[in-house]
The first five atom37 places (N, CA, C, CB, O) and aatype in JSON, in Angstrom:
{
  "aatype": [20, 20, 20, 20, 20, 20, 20, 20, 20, 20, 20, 20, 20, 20, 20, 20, 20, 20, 20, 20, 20, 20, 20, 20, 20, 20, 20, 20, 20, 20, 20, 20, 20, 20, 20, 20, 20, 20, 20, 20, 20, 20, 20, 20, 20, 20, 20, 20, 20, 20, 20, 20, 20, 20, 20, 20, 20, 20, 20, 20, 20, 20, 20, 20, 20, 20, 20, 20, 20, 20, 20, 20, 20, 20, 20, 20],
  "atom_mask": [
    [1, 1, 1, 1, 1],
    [1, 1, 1, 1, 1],
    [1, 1, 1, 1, 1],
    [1, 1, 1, 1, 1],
    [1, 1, 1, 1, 1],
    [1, 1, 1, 1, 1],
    [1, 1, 1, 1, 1],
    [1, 1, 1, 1, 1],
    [1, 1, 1, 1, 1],
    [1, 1, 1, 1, 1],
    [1, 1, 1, 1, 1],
    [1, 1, 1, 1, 1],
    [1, 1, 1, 1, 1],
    [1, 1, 1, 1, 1],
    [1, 1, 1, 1, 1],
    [1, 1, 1, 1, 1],
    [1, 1, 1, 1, 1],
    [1, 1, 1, 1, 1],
    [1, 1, 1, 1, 1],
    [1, 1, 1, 1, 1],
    [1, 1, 1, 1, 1],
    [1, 1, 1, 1, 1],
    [1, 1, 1, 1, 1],
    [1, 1, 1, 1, 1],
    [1, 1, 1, 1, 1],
    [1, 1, 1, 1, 1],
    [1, 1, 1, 1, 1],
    [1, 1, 1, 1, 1],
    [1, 1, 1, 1, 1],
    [1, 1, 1, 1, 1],
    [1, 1, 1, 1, 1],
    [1, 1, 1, 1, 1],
    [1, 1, 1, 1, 1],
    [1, 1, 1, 1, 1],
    [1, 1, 1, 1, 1],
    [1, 1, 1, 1, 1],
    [1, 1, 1, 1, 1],
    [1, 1, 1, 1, 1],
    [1, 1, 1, 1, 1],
    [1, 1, 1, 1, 1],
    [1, 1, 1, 1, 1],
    [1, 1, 1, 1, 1],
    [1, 1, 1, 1, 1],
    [1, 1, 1, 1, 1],
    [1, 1, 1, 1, 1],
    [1, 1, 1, 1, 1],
    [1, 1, 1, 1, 1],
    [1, 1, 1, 1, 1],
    [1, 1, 1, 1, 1],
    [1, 1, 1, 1, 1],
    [1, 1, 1, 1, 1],
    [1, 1, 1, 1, 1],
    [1, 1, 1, 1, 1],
    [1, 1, 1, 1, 1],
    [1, 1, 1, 1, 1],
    [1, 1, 1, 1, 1],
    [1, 1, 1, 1, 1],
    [1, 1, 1, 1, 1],
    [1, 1, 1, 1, 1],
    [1, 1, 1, 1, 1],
    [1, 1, 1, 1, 1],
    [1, 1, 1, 1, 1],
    [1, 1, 1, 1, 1],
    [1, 1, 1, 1, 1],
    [1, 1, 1, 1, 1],
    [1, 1, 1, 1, 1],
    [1, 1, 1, 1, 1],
    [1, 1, 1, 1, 1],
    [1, 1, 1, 1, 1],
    [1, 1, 1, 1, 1],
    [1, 1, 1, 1, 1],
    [1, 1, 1, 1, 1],
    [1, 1, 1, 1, 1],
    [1, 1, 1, 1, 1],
    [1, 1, 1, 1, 1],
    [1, 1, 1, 1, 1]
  ],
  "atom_positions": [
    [[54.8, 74.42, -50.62], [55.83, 74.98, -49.76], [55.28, 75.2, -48.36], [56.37, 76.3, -50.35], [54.08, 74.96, -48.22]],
    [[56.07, 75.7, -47.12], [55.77, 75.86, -46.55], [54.67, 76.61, -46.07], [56.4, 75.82, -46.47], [53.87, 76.19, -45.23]],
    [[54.63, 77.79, -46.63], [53.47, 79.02, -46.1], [51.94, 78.45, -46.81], [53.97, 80.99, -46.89], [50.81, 78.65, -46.36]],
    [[52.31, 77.74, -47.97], [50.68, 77.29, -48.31], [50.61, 76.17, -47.24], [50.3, 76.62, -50.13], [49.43, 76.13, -46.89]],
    [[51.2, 75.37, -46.65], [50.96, 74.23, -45.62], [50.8, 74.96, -44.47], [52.11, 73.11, -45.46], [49.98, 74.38, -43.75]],
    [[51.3, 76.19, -43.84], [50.7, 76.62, -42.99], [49.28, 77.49, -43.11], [51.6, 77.13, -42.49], [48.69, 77.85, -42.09]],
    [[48.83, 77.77, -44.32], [47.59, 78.57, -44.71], [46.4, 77.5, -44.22], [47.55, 78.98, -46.52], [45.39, 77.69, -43.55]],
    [[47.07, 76.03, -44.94], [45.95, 74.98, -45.15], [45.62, 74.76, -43.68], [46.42, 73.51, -46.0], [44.46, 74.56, -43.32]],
    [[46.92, 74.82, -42.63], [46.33, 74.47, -41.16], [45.88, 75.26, -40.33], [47.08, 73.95, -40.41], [45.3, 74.95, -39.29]],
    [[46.17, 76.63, -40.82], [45.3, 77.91, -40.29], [43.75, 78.09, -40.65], [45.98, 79.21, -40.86], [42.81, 78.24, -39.87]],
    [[43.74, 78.04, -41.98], [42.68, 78.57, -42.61], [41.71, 77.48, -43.12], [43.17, 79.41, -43.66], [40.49, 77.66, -43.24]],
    [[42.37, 76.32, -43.4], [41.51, 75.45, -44.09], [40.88, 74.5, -43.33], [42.14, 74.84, -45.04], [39.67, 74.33, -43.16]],
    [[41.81, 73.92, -42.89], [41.21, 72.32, -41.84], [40.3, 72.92, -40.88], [42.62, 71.3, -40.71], [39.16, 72.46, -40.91]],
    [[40.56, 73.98, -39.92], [39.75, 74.42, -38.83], [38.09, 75.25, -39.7], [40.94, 75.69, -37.79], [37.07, 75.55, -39.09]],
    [[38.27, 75.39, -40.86], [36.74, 75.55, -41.09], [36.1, 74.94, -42.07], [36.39, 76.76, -41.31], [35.12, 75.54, -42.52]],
    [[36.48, 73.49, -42.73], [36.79, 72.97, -43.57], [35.09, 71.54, -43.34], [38.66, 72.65, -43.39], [34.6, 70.72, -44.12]],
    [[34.77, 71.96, -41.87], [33.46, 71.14, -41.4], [33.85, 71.11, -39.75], [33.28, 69.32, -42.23], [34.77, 71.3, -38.95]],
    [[32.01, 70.6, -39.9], [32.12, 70.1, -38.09], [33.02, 68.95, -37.62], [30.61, 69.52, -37.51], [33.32, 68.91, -36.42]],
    [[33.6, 67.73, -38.72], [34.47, 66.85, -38.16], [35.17, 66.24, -38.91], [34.01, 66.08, -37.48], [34.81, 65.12, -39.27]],
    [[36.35, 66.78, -39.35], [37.25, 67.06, -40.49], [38.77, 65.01, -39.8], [38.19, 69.7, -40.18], [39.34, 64.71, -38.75]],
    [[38.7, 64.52, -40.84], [39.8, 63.8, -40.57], [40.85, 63.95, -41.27], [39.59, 62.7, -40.57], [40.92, 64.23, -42.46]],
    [[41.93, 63.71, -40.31], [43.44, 63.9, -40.7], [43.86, 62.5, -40.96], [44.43, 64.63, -39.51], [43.22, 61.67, -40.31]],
    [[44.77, 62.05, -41.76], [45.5, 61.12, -41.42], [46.87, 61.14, -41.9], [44.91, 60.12, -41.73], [47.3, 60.44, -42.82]],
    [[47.55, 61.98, -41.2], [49.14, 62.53, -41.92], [50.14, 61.26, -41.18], [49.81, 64.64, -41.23], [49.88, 60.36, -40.38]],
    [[51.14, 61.62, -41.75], [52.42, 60.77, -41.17], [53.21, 61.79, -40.19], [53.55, 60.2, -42.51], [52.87, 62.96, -40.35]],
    [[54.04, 61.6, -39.37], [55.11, 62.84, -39.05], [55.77, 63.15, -39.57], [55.8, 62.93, -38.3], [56.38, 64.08, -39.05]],
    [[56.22, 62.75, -40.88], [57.16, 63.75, -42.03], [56.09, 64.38, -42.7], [58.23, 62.9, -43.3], [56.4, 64.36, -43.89]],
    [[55.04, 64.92, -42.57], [54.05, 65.28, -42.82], [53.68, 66.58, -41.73], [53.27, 64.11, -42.89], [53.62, 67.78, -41.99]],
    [[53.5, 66.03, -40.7], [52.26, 67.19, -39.87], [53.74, 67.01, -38.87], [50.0, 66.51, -39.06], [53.78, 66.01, -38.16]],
    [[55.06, 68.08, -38.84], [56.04, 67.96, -37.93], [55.19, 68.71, -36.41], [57.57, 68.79, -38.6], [54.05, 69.14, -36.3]],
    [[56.19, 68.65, -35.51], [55.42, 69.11, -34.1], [54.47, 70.67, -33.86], [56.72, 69.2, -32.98], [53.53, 70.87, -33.09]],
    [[55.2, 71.72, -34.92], [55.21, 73.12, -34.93], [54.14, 72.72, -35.58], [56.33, 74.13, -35.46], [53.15, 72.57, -34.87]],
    [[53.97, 72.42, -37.01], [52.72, 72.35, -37.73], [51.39, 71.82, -37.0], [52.98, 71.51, -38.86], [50.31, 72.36, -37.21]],
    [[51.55, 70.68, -36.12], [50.63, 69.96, -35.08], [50.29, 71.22, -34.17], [51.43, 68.59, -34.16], [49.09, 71.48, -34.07]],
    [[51.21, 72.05, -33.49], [50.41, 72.9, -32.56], [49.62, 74.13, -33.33], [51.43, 73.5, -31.44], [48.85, 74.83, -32.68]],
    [[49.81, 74.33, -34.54], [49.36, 75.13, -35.17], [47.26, 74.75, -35.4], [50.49, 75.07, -36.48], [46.27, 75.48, -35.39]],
    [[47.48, 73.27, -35.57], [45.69, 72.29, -35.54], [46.01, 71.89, -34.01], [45.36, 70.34, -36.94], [45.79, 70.68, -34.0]],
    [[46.37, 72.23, -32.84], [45.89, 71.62, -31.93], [44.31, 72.38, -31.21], [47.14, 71.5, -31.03], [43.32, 71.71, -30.94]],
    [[44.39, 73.62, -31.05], [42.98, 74.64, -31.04], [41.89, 73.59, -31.56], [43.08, 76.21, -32.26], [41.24, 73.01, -30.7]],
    [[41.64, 73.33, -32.81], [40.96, 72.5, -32.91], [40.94, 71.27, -33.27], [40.49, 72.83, -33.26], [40.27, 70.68, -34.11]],
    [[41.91, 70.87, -32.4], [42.0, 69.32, -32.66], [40.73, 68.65, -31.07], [44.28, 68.69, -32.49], [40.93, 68.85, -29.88]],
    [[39.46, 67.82, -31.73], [39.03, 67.13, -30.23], [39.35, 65.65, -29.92], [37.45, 67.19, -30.05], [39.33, 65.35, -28.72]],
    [[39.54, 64.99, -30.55], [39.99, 62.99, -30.65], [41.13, 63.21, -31.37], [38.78, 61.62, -31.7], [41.11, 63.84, -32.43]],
    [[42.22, 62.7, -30.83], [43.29, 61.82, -31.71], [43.31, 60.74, -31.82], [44.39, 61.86, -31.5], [42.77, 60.24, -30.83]],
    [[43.75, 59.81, -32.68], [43.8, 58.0, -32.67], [45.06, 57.92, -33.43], [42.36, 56.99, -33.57], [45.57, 58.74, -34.19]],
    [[45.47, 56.72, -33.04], [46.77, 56.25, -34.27], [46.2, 55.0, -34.66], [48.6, 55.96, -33.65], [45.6, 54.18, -33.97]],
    [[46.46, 54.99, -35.76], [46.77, 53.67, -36.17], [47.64, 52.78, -36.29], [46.59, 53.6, -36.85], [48.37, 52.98, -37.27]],
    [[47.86, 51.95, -35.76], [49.48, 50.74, -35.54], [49.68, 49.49, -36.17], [49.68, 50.1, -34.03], [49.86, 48.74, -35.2]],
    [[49.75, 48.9, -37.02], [50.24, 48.22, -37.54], [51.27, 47.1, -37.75], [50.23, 48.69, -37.81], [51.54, 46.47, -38.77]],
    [[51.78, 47.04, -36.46], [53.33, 46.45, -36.45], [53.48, 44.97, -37.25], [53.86, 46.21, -34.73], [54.54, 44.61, -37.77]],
    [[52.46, 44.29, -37.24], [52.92, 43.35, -37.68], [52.62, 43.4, -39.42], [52.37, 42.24, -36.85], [53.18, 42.7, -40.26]],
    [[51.56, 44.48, -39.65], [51.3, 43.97, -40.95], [49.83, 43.35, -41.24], [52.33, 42.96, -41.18], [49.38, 43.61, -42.36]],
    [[49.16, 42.67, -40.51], [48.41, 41.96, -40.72], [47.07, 42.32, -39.93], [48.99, 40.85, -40.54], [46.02, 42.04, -40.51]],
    [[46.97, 43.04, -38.43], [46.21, 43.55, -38.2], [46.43, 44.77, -37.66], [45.67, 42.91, -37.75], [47.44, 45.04, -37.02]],
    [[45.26, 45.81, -37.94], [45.7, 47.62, -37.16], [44.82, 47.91, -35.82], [45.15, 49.25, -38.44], [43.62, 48.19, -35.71]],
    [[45.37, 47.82, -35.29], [44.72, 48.19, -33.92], [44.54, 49.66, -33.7], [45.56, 47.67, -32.73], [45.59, 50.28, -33.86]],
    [[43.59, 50.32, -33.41], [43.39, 52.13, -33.04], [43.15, 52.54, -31.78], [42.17, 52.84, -33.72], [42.09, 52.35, -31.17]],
    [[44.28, 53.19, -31.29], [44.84, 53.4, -30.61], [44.16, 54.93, -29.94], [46.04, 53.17, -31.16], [43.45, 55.55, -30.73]],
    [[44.26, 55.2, -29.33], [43.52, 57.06, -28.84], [44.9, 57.45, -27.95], [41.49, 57.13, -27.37], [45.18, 57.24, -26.77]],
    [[45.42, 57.9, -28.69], [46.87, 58.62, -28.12], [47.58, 60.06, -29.35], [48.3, 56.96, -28.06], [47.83, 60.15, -30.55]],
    [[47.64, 60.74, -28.43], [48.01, 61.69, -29.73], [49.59, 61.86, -30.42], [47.62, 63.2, -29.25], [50.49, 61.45, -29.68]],
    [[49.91, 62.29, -31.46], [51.29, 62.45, -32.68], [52.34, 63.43, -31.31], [50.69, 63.85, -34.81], [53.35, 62.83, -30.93]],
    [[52.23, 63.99, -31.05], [53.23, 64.76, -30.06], [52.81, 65.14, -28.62], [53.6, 66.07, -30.68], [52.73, 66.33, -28.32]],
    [[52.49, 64.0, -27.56], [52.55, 64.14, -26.36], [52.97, 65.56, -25.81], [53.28, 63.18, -25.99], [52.07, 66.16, -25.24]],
    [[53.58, 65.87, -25.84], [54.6, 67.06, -25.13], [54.05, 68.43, -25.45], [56.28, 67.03, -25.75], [53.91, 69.46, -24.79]],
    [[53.74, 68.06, -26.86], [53.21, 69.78, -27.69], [51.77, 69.96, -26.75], [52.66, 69.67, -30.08], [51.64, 71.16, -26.52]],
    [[50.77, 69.24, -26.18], [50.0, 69.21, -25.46], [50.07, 70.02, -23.76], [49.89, 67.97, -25.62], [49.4, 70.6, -22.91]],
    [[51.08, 69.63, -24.0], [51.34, 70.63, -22.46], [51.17, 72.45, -22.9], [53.46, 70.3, -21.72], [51.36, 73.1, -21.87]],
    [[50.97, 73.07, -23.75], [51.33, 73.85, -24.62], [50.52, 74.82, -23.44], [50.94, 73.61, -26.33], [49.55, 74.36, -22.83]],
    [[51.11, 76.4, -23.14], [49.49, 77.44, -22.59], [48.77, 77.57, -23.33], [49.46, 78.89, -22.2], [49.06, 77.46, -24.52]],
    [[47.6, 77.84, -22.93], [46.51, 78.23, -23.45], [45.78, 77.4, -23.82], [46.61, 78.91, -24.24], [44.58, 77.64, -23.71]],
    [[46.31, 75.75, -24.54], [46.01, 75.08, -24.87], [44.32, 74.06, -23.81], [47.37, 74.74, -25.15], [44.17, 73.8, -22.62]],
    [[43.32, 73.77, -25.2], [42.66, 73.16, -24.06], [42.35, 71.66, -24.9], [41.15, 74.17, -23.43], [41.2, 71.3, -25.15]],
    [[43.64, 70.82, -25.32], [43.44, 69.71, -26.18], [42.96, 68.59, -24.95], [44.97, 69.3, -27.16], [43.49, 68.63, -23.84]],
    [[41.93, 67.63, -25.26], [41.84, 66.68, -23.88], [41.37, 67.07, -22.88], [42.91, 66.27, -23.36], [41.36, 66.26, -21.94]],
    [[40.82, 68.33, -22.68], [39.58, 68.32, -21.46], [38.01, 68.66, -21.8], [39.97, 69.5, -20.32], [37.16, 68.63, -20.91]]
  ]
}
């Protein structure tokens, strides 16, 4: 449910190691849940796929916008 998925991004991922990987979908990690791991989020990448056949990785992060966030220091 919800409150254990927000425990896991409070409590778990941020002390979980020195360099913990994610690889959620966005019906997965929605925008609110993302700013909740952005504190310690340091690299984002996507992975892209379009054709199927090869994945190119990409360094762009799941919600552009949530980045503008105060306080926030994702990307410097």
């Amino acid at each position: 449910d919800r409150q254990n998925q927000e425990n896991l991004l409070i409590n778990f991922y941020p002390k979980a190691g020195e360099q913990v990987i994610v690889l959620p979908t966005d019906s997965e990690l929605d925008q609110e849940k993302y700013r909740l791991l952005l504190p310690h989020i340091g690299a984002e990448f996507q992975l892209a796929n379009a054709t199927g056949e090869c994945t190119e990785i990409l360094q762009a992060s799941m919600y552009p916008a949530a980045q503008g966030t105060e306080g926030q220091s994702h990307g410097e």
